[in-house]
C-alpha positions as CSV (number, residue, x, y, z in Angstrom):
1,X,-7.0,-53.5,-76.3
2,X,-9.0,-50.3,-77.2
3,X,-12.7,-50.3,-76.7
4,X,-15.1,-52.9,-75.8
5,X,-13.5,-55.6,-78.9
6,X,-9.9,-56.8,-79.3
7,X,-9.0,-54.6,-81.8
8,X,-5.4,-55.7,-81.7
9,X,-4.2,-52.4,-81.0
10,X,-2.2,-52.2,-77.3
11,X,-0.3,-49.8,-75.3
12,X,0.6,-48.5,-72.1
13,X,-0.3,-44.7,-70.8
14,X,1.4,-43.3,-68.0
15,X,-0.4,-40.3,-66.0
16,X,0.5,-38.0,-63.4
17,X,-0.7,-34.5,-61.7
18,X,-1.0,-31.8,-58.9
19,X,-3.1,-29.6,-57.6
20,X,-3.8,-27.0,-55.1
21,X,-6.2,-24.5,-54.0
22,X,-5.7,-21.2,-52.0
23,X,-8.2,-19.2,-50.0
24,X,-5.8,-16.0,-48.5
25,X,-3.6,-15.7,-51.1
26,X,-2.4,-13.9,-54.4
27,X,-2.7,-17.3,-56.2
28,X,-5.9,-19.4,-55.7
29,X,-5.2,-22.3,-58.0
30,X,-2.8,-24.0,-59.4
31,X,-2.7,-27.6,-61.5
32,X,-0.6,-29.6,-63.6
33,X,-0.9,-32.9,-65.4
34,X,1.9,-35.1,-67.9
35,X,0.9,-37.9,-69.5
36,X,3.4,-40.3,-71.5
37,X,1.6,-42.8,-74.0
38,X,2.8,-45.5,-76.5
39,X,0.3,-47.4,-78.2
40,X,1.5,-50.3,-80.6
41,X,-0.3,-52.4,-83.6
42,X,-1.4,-56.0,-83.7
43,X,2.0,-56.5,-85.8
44,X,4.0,-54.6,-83.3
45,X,4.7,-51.4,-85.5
46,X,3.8,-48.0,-83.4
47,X,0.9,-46.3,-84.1
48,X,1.2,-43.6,-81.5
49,X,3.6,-42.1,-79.2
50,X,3.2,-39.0,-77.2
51,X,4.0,-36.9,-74.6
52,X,1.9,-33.5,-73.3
53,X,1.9,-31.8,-70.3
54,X,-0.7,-29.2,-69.5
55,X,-0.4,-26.3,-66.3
56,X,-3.0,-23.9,-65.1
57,X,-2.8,-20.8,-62.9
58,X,-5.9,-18.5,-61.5
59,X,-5.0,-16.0,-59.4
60,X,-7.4,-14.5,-56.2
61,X,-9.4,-12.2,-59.0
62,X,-10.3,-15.2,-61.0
63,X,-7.6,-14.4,-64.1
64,X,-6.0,-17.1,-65.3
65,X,-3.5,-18.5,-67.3
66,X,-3.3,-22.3,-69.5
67,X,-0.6,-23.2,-71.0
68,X,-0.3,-27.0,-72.8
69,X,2.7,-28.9,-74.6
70,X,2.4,-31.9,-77.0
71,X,4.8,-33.8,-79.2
72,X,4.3,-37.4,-80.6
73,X,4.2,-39.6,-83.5
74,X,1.2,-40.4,-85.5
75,X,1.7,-44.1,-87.8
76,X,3.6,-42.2,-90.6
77,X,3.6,-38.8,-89.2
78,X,7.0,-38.2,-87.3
79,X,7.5,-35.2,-84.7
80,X,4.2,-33.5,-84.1
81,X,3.5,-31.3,-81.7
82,X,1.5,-28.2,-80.4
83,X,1.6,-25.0,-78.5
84,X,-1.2,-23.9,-77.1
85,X,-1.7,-20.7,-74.4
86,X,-4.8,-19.2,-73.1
87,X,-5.7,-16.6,-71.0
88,X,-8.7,-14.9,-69.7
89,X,-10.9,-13.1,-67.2
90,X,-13.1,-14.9,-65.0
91,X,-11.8,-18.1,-65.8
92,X,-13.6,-20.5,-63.5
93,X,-16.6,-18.9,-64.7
94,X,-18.7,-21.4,-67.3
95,X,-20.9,-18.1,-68.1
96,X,-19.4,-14.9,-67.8
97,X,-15.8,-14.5,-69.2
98,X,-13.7,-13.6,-71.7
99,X,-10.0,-14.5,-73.0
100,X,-7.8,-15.8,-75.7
101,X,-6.3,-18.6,-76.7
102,X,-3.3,-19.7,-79.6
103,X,-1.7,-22.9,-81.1
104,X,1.3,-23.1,-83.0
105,X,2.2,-26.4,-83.7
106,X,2.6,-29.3,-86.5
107,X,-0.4,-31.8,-87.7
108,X,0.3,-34.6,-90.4
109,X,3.1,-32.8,-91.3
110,X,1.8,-29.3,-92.0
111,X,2.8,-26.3,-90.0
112,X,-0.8,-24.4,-88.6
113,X,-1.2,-21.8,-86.1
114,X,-4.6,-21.4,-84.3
115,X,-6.1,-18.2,-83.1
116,X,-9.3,-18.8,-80.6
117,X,-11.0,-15.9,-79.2
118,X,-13.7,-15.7,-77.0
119,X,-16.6,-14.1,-74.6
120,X,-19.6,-15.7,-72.5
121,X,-21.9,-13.0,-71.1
122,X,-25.1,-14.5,-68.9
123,X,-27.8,-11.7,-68.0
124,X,-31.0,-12.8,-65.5
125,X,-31.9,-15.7,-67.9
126,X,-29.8,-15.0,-71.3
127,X,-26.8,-16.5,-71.5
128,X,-24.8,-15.7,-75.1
129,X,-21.3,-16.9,-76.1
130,X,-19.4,-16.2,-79.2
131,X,-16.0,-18.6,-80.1
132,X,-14.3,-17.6,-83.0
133,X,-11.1,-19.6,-84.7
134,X,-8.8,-18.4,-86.9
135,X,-6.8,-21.3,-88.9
136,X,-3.6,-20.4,-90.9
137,X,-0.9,-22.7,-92.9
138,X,1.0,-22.0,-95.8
139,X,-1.9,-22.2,-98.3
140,X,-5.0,-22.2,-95.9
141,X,-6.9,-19.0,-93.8
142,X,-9.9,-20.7,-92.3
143,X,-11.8,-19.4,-89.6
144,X,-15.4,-19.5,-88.1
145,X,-17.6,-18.0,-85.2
146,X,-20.4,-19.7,-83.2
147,X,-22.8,-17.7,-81.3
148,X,-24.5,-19.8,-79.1
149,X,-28.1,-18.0,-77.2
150,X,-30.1,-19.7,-74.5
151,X,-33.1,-18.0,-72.7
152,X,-34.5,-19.6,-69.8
153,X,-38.5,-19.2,-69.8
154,X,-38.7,-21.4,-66.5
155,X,-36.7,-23.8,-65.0
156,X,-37.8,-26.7,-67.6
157,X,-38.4,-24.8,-70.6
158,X,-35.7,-22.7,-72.9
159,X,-34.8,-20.6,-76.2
160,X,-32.0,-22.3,-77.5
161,X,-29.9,-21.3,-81.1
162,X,-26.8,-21.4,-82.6
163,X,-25.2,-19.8,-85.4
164,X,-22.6,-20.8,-87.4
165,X,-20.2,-18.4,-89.8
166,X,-17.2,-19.4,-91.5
167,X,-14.8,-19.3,-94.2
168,X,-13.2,-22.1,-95.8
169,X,-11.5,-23.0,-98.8
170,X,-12.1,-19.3,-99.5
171,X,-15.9,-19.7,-99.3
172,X,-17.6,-18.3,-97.3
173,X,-21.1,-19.9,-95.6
174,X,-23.3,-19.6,-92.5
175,X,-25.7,-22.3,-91.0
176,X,-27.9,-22.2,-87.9
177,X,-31.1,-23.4,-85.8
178,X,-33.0,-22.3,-82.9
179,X,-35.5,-24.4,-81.3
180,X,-37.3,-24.9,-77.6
181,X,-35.6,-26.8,-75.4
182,X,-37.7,-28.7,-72.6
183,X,-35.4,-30.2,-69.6
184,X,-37.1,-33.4,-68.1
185,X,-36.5,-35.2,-64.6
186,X,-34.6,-38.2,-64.9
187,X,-32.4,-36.7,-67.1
188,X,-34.3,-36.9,-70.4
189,X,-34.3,-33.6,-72.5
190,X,-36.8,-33.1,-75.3
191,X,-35.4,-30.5,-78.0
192,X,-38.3,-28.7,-80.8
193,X,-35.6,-27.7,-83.7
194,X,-36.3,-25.5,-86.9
195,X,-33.5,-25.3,-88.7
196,X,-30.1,-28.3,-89.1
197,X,-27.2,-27.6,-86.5
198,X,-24.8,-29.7,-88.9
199,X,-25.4,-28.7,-92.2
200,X,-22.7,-26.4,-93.9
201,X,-25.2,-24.2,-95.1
202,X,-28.8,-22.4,-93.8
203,X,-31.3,-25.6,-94.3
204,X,-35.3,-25.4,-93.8
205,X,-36.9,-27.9,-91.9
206,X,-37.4,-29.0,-88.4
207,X,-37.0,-32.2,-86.1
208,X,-37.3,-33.6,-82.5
209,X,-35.2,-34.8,-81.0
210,X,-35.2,-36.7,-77.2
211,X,-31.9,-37.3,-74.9
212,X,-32.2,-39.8,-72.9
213,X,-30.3,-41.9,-70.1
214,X,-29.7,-46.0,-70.6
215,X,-30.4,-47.3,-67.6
């Protein structure tokens, strides 16, 4: 059973993984995980089986290295899997870093690889990231950047924006919003938006919107 409802869907999902950190050495951390799943239908037919294992090294000047492995079956789709690799500077680092990452793999049965760079640079109170993706397949070449800017005017209020470039389908487009940001005890975060951070293309118009905890 999936979810909160008997959805008739059951499996089993094995898990295992290690870990250790260094303080006076070359290497100062090092983790890997493998899972093993198999998830069957109400009727008994498979709907998924897989098997990914995922390693991480950061050595003592914070460069590190991911590498991940996954290979399954999807209902109809036999034999998929993905290779993906990253590396980068200052990796334990949420807000200053930079790296690369790539995928080669196979998703319902179409051959893709994924290129993923990207840079995080946080100055006094501006933090700015940009994540770019290029996706290529026999007949695609999709790819899109987001730039993401936050400026911290106090500890509870905050510039926030995001833009959004990208090419698909041959077309290009661009799409965006920058709004104030207010961070609340409690957990509640009140957000003053101009502009639609989902729509495909540049929209007009603003909105509120208010994250809140369920208690």
């Amino acid at each position: 059973m999936l979810g909160y409802g008997d959805t008739g869907i059951h499996g089993i999902t094995w898990d295992s993984s290690w870990g250790r950190a260094w303080q006076k050495k070359l290497m100062r951390y090092a983790y890997f995980s493998a899972t093993l799943q198999a998830i069957n239908k109400e009727d008994s037919s498979s709907f998924r089986k897989t098997a990914n294992a995922y390693a991480v090294l950061i050595e003592d000047h914070d460069y590190g290295f991911l590498v991940s492995f996954e290979k399954g079956d999807y209902e109809k789709f036999k034999n998929q899997c993905a290779i993906s690799t990253r590396c980068g500077y200052h990796f334990s680092d949420n807000y200053n870093n930079f790296g690369v990452g790539g995928t080669i793999g196979r998703n319902k049965d179409v051959d893709y690889k994924l290129l993923n760079p990207y840079v995080s640079i946080r100055f006094k109170g501006l933090t700015t990231r940009a994540d770019s993706q290029f996706y290529f397949t026999e007949k695609v070449r999709d790819w899109q950047t987001v730039i993401t800017l936050s400026y911290d005017l106090s500890k509870s209020w905050a510039i926030a924006g995001r833009w959004i470039i990208s090419k698909t389908n041959y077309k290009n487009s661009g799409s965006g919003y920058i709004g104030l940001r207010r961070s609340q005890t409690k957990g509640i975060n009140l957000f003053l938006m101009f502009g639609d951070p989902n729509a495909p293309k540049l929209k007009k118009g603003g909105a509120i919107k208010i994250i809140a905890p369920i208690y």
